[in-house]
C-alpha positions in Angstrom: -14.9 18.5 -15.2 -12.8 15.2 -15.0 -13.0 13.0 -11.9 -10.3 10.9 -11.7 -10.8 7.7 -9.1 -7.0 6.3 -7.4 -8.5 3.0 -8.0 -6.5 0.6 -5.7 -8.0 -2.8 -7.0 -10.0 -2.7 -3.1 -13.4 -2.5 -2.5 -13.5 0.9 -0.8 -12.1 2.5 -4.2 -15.0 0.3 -6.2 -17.7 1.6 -4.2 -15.8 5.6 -4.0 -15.7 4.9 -8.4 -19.0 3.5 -8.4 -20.5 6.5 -6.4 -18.8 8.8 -8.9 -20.3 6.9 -11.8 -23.9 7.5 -10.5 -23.3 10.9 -10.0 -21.3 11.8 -13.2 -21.8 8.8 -15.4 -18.9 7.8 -17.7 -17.1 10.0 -20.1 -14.9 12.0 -17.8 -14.2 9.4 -15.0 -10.4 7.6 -15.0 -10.1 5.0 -13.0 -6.4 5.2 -11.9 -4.6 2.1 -11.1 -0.8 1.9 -9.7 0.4 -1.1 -10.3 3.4 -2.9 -7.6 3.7 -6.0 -9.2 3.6 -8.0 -6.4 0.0 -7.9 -6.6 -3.1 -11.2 -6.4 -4.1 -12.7 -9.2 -7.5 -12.0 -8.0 -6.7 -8.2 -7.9 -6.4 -8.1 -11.3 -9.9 -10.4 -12.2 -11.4 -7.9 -9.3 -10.2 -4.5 -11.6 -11.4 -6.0 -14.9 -14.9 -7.2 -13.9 -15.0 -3.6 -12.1 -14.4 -1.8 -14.9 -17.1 -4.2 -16.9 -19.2 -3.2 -14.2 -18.6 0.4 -13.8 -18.0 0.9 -17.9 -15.3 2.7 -17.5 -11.4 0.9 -18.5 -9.1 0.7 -15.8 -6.1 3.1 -16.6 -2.7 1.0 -15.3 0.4 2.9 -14.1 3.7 1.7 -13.0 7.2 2.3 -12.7 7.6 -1.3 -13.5 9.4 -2.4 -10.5 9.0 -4.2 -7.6 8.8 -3.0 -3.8 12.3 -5.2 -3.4 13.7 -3.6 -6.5 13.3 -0.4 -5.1 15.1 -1.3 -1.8 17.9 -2.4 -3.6 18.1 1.0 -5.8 17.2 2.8 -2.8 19.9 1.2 -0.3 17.2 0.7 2.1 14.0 -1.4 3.2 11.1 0.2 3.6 9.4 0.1 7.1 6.5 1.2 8.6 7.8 5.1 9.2 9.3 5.6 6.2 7.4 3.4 3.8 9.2 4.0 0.5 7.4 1.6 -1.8 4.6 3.4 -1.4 6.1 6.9 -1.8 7.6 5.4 -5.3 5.3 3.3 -6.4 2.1 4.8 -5.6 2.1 7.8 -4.5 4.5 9.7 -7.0 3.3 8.1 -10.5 -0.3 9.0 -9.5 0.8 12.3 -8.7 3.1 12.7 -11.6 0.0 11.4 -14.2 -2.4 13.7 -12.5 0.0 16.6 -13.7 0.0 15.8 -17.2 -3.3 14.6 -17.8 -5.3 16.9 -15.9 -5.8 20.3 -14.9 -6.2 21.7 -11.3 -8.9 23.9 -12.1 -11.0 21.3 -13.9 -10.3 18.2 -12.3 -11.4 16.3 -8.8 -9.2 13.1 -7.6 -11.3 10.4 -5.7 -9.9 8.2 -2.6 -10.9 5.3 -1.3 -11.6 5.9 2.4 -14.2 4.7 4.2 -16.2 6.5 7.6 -13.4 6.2 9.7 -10.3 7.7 7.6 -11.3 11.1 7.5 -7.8 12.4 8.8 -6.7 10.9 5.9 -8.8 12.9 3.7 -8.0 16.2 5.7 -3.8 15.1 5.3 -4.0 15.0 1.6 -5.9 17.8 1.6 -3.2 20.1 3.4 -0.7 18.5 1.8 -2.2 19.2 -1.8 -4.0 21.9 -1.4 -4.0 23.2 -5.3 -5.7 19.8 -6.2 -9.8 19.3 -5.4 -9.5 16.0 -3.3 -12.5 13.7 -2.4 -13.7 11.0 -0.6 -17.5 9.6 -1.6 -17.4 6.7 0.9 -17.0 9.6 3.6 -20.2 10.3 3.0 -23.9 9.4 3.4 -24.9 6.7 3.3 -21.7 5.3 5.4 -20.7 1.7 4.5 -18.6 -0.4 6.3 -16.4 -3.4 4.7 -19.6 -6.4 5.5 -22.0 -3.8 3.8 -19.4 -3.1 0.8 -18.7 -6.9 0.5 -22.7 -7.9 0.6 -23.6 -5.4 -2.2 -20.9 -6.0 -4.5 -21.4 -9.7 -4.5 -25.2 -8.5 -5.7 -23.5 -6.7 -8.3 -21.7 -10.2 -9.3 -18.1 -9.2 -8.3 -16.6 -11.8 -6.8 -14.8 -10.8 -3.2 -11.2 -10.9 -3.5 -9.2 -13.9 -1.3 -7.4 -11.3 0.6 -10.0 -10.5 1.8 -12.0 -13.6 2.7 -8.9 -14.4 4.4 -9.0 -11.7 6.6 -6.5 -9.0 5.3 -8.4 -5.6 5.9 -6.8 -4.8 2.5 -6.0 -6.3 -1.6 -2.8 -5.0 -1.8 0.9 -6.0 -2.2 -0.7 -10.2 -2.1 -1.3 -9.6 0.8 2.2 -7.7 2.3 3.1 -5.1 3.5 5.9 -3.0 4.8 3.8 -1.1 7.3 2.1 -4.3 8.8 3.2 -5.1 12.1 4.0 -8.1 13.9 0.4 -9.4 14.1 -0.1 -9.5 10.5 2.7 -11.1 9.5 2.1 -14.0 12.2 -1.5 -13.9 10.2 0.1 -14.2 7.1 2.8 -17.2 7.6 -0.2 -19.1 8.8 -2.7 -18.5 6.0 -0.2 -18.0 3.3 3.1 -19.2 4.3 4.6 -19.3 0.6 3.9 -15.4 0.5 6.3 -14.8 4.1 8.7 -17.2 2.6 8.9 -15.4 -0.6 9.5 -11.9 1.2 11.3 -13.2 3.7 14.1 -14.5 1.1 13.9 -10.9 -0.8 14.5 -9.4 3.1 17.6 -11.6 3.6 18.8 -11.4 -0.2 18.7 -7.3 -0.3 20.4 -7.4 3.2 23.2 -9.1 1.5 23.3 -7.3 -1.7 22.8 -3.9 0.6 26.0 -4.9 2.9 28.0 -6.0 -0.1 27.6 -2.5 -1.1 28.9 -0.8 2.1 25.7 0.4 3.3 24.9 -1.7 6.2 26.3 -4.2 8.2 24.1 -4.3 11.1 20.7 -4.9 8.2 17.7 -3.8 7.9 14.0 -5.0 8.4 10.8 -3.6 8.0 9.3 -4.8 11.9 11.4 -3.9 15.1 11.8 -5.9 18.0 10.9 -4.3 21.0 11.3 -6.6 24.3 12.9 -5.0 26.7 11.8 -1.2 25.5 14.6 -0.6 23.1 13.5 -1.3 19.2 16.0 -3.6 17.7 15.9 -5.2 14.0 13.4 -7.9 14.0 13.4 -9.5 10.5 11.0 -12.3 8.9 13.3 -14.8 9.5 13.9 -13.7 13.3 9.9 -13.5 13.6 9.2 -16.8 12.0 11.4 -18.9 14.6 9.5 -17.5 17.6 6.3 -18.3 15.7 7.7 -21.9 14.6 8.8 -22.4 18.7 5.5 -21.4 19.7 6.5 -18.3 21.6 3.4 -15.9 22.4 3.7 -12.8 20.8 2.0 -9.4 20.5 -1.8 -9.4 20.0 -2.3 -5.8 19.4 0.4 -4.8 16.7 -1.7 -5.2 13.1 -0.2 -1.8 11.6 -1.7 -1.0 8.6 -1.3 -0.3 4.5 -2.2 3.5 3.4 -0.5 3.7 0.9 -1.0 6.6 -1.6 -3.1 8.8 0.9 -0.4 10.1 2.9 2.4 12.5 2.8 4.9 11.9 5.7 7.9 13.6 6.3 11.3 11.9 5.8 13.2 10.5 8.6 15.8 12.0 11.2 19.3 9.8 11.0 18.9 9.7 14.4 15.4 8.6 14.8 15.8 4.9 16.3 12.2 3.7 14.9 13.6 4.2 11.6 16.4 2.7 9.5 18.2 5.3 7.8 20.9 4.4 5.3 23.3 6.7 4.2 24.7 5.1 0.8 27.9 5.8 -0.8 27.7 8.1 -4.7 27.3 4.8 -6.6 25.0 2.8 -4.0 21.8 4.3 -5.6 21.2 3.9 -9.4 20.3 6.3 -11.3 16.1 6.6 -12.7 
């Protein structure tokens, strides 16, 4: 039997490996890491001692692009409905390496969740349901993120920034196209340089994106919505209300899942979404 762990480079798919290990031991476990990019240094020091840890090498994956790469081939920015980036660049190269390295019959694929993303588990399940999905942190003993942090600091793995600095996860550096407005307020203030950076790849693909015919009215991956209709609200837009002190929304955090769901595409006329329809030669080719 192989057990292959979708190793995110977080400490939920640590512990979820590390559970495996104990059970299994070594020679059949992969751990399986999808690699953005547009990860933290310290993600990458966090996989390595893990895998020194755990004895087992980490086994990288990409397409070798970046989330803003992929807008720009794509002829759209991702957004919390329809999160492309991690459709691409997660969730279909793990897929597409469990298919040639492993057979259904023979093989169980481990996820990071933790006590309170069991829905998760049961989606992925019912989505795949030819592939023998699991979830070790869903079980006993249950762990939350304080317990998880205190025992792998025992273990000597140092606890990623991300982390420390309040993200709930170690992806992206920190970003996210399914965050909401919360979270990016969060990030300008603890890591300004990282909203800068996206914010000039939001404004720079909106540009390359209407040069190409696709959109003049742009794109963003938050929405606006004062006044009860949802309206483009980009990082530039967000950061002057932060910068003039407005008081914004305490309650919209969103979230990263990336790789553990399977949603369905978007209706053109869905207004929480931003659909682009691009002309034959807007989208390059794989």
């Amino acid at each position: 039997m192989k057990h292959v762990v979708n190793f995110s480079g977080g400490l939920c798919s640590f512990w979820a490996a590390h559970r495996v290990v104990e059970k299994y031991g070594t020679k059949d476990v992969t751990l399986l890491f999808a690699d953005t990019l547009v990860e933290d240094d310290e993600l990458y020091i966090f996989n390595q001692k893990s895998a020194q840890i755990l004895g087992v090498p980490i086994t990288r994956i990409s397409k070798e692009m970046t989330p803003w790469e992929l807008f720009r081939k794509q002829g759209m920015i991702g957004n919390s409905r329809y999160p492309i980036c991690s459709v691409y660049l997660k969730r279909e190269i793990l897929d597409k390496w469990h298919i040639e390295n492993c057979l259904e019959m023979d093989t169980v694929i481990y996820l990071g969740f933790d006590w309170k993303e069991a829905a998760r588990l049961n989606d992925i399940r019912n989505a795949k349901p030819r592939w023998r999905w699991e979830a070790p942190m869903l079980d006993e003993p249950l762990w939350d993120k304080c317990k998880m942090q205190h025992e792998a600091e025992l273990l000597g793995l140092k606890i990623p920034r991300l982390y420390l600095l309040g993200f709930p996860h170690n992806n992206c550096g920190g970003r996210c196209v399914r965050a909401g407005i919360c979270y990016w307020v969060h990030l300008y203030r603890v890591l300004p340089n990282r909203y800068l950076e996206w914010e000039e790849e939001e404004a720079a693909t909106n540009l390359e994106l209407a040069r190409r015919g696709i959109s003049s009215a742009g794109f963003s991956m938050l929405k606006d919505r004062r006044g009860g209709a949802a309206k483009t609200l980009t990082l530039r837009m967000l950061r002057d209300r932060i910068e003039a002190g407005e008081k914004l929304p305490t309650h919209e955090w969103g979230g990263c899942g990336c790789a553990g769901e399977y949603l369905k595409e978007p209706e053109e006329d869905d207004d929480d979404h931003q659909v682009a329809t691009p002309s034959p030669t807007a989208q390059a080719s794989d």
